[in-house]
DSSP file (Angstrom, degrees, kcal/mol; ACC not computed):
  #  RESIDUE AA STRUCTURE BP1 BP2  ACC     N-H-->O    O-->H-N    N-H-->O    O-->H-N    TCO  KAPPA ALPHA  PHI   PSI    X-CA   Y-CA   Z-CA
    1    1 A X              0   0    0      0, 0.0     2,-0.4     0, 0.0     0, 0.0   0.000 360.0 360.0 360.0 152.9   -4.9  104.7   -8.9
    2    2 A X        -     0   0    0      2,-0.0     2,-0.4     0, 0.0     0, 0.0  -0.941 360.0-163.2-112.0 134.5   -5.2  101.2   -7.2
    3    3 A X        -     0   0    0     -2,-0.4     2,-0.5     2,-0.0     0, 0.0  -0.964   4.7-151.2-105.2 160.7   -3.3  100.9   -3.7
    4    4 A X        -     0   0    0     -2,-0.4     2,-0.5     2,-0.0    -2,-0.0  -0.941  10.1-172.2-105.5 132.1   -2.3   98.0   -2.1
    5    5 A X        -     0   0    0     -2,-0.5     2,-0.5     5,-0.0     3,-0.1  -0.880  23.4-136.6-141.7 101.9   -2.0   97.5    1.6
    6    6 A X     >  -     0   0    0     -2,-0.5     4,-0.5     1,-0.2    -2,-0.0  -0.538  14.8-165.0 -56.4  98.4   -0.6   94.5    3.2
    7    7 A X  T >4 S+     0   0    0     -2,-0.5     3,-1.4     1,-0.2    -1,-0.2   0.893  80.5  69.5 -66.2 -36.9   -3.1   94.0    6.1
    8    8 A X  T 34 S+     0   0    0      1,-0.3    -1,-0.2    -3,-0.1    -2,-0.1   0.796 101.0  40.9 -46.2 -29.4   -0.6   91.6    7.7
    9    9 A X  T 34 S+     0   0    0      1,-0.1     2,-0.9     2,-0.0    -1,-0.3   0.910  89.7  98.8 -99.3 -17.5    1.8   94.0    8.6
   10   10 A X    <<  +     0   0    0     -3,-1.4    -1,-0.1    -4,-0.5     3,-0.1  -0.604  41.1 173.7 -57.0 101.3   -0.3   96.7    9.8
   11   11 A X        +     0   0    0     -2,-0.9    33,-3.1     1,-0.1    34,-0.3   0.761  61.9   1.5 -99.8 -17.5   -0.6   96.8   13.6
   12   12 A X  E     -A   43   0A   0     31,-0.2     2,-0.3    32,-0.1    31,-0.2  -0.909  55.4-143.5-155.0-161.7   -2.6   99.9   14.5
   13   13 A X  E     -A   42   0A   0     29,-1.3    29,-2.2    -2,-0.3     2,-0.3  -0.925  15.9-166.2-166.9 135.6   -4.4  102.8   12.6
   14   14 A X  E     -A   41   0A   0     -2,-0.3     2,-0.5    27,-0.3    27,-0.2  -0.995   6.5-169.9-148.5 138.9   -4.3  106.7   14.2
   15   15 A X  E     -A   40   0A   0     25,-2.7    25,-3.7    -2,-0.3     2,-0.3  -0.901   4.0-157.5-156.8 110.8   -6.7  109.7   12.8
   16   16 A X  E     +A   39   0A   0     -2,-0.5     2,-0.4    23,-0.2    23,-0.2  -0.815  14.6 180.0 -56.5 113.2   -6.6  113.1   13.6
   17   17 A X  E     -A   38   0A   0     21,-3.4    21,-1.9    -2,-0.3     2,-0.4  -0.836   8.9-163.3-128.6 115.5   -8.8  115.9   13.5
   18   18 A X  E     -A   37   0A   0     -2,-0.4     2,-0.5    19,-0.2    19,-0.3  -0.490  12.8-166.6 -79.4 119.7   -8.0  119.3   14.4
   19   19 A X  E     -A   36   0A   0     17,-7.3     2,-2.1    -2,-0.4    17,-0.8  -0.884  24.8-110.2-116.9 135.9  -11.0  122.0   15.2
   20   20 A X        -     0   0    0     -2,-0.5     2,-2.5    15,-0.2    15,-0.2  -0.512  22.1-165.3 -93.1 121.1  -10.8  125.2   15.5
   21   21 A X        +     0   0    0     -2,-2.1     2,-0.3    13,-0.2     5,-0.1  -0.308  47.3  94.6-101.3  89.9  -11.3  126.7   18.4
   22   22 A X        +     0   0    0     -2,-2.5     2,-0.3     3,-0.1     3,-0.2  -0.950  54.0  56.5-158.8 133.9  -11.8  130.5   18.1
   23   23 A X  S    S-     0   0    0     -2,-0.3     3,-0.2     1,-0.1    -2,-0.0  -0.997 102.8 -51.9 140.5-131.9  -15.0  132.6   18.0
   24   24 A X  S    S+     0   0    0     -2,-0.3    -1,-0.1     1,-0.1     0, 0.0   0.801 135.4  55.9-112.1  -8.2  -17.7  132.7   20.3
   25   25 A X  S    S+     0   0    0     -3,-0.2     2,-0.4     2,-0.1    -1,-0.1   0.041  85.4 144.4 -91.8  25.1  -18.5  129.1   20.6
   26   26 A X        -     0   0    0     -3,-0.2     2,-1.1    -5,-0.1     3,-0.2  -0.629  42.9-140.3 -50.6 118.0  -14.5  128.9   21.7
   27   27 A X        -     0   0    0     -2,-0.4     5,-0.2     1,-0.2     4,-0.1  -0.631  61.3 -30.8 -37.2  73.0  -13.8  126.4   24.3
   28   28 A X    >>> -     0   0    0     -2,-1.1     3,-3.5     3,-0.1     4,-2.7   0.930  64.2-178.3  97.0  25.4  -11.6  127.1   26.8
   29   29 A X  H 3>5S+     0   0    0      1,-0.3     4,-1.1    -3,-0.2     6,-0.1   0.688  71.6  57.8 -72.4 -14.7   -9.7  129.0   25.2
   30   30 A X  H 345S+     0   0    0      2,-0.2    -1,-0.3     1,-0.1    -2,-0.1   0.728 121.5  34.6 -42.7 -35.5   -6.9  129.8   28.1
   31   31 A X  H <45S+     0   0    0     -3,-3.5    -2,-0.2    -4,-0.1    -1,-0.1   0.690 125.9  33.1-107.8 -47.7   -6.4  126.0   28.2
   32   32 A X  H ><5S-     0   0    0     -4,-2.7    23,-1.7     1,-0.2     3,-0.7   0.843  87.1-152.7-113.5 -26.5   -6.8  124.7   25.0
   33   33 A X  T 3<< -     0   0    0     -4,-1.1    -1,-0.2    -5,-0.5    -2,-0.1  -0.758  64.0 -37.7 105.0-154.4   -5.3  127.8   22.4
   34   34 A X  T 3  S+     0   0    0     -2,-0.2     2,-0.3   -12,-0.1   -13,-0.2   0.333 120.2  40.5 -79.9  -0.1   -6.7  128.0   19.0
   35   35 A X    <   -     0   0    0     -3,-0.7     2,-0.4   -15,-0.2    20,-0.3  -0.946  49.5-155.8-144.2 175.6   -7.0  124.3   18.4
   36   36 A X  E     -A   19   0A   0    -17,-0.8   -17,-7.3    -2,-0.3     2,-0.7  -0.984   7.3-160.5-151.6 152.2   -7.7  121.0   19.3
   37   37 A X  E     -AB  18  53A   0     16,-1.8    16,-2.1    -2,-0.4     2,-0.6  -0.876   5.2-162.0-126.9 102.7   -6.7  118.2   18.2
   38   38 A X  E     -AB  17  52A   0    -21,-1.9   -21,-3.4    -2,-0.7     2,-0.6  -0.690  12.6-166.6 -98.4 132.2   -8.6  115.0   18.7
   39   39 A X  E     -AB  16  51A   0     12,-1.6    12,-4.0    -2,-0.6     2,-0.3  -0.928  14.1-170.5-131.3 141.5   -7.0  111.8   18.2
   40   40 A X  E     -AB  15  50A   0    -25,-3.7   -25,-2.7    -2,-0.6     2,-0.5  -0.821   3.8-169.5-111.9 161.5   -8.1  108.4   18.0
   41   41 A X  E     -AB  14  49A   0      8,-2.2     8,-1.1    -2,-0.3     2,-0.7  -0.964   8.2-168.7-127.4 108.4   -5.6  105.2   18.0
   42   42 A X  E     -AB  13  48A   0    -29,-2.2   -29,-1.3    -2,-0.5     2,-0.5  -0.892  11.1-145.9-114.6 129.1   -7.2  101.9   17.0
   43   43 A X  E >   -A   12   0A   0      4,-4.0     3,-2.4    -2,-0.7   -31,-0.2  -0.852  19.6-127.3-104.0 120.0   -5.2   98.6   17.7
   44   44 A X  T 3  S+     0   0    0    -33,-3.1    -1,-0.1    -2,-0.5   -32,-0.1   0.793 110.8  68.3 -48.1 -26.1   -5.7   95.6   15.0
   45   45 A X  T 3  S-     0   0    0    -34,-0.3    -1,-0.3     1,-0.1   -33,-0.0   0.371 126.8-100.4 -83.4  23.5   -6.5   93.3   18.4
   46   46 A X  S <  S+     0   0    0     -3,-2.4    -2,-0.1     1,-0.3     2,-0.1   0.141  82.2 118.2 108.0 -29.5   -9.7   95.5   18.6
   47   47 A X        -     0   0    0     -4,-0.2    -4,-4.0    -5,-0.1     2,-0.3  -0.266  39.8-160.4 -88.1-172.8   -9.1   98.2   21.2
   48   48 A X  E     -B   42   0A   0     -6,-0.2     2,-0.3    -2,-0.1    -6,-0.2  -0.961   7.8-160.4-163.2 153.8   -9.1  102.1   20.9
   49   49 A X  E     -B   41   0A   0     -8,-1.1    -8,-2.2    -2,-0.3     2,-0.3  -0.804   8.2-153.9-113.9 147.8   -7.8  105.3   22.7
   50   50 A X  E     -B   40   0A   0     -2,-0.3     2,-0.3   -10,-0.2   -10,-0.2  -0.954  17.3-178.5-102.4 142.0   -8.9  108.8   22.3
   51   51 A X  E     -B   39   0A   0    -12,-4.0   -12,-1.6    -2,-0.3     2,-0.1  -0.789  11.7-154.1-116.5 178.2   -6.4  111.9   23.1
   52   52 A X  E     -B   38   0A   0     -2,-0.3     8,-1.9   -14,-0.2     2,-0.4  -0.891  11.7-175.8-138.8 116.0   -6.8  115.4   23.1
   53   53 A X  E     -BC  37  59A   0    -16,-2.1   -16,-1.8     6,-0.2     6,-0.2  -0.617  15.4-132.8-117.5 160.4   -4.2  118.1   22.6
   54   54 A X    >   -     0   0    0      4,-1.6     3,-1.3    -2,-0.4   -21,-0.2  -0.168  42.9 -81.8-101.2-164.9   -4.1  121.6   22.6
   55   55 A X  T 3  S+     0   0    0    -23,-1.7   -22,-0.1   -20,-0.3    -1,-0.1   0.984 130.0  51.6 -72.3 -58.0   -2.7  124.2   20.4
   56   56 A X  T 3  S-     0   0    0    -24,-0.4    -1,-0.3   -21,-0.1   -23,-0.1   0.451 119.6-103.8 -74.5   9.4    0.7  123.7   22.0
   57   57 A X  S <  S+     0   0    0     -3,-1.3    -1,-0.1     1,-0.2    -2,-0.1   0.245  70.6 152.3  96.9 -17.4    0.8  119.7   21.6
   58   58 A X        -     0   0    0     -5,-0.1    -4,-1.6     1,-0.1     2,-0.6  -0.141  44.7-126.8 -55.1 133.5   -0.1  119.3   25.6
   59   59 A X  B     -C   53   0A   0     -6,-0.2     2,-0.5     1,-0.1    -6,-0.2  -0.769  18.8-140.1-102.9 122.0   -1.9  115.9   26.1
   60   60 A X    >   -     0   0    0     -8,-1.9     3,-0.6    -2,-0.6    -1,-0.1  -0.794  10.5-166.8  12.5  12.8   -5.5  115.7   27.9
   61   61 A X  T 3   -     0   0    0     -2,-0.5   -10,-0.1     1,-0.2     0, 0.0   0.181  61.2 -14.3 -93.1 150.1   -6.3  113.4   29.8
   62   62 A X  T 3  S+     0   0    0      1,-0.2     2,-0.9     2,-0.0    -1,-0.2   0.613  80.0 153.5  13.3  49.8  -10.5  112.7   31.1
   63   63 A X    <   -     0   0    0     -3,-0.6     2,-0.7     0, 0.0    -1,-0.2  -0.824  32.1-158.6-113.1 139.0  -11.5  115.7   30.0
   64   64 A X        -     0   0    0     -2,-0.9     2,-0.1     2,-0.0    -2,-0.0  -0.724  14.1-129.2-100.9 125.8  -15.0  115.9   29.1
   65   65 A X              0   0    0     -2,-0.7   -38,-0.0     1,-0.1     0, 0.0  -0.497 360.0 360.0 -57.7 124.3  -16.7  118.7   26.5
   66   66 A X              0   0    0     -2,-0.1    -1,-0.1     0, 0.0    -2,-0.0   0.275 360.0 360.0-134.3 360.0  -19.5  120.1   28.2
């Protein structure tokens, strides 16, 4: 199948990835539930945002994986 995508009209671009967070290499797991969900937002004029949300949709803000 061929698609076609009209760049013009396209103003930003969002990609999700969900991990699962359960075992022993769990993160947080009080905080963050059985998932996480990292999302990135990229804007045609060039920038991009990362979130991060927990099992229960609660958004992230500076928090850093160590």
């Amino acid at each position: 199948m061929n698609y076609f995508f009209n760049l013009n009209l396209i103003s930003n671009a969002e990609i999700s990835v969900v991990l699962c967070n359960q075992g022993l290499e769990a993160i947080d797991i009080e905080r963050f539930g059985r998932s996480i969900t990292i999302i990135r937002r990229i804007i045609i004029k060039g920038s991009s945002r990362y979130f991060i949300k927990n099992e229960y949709g609660s958004l992230f803000k500076n928090f850093i994986f160590l």
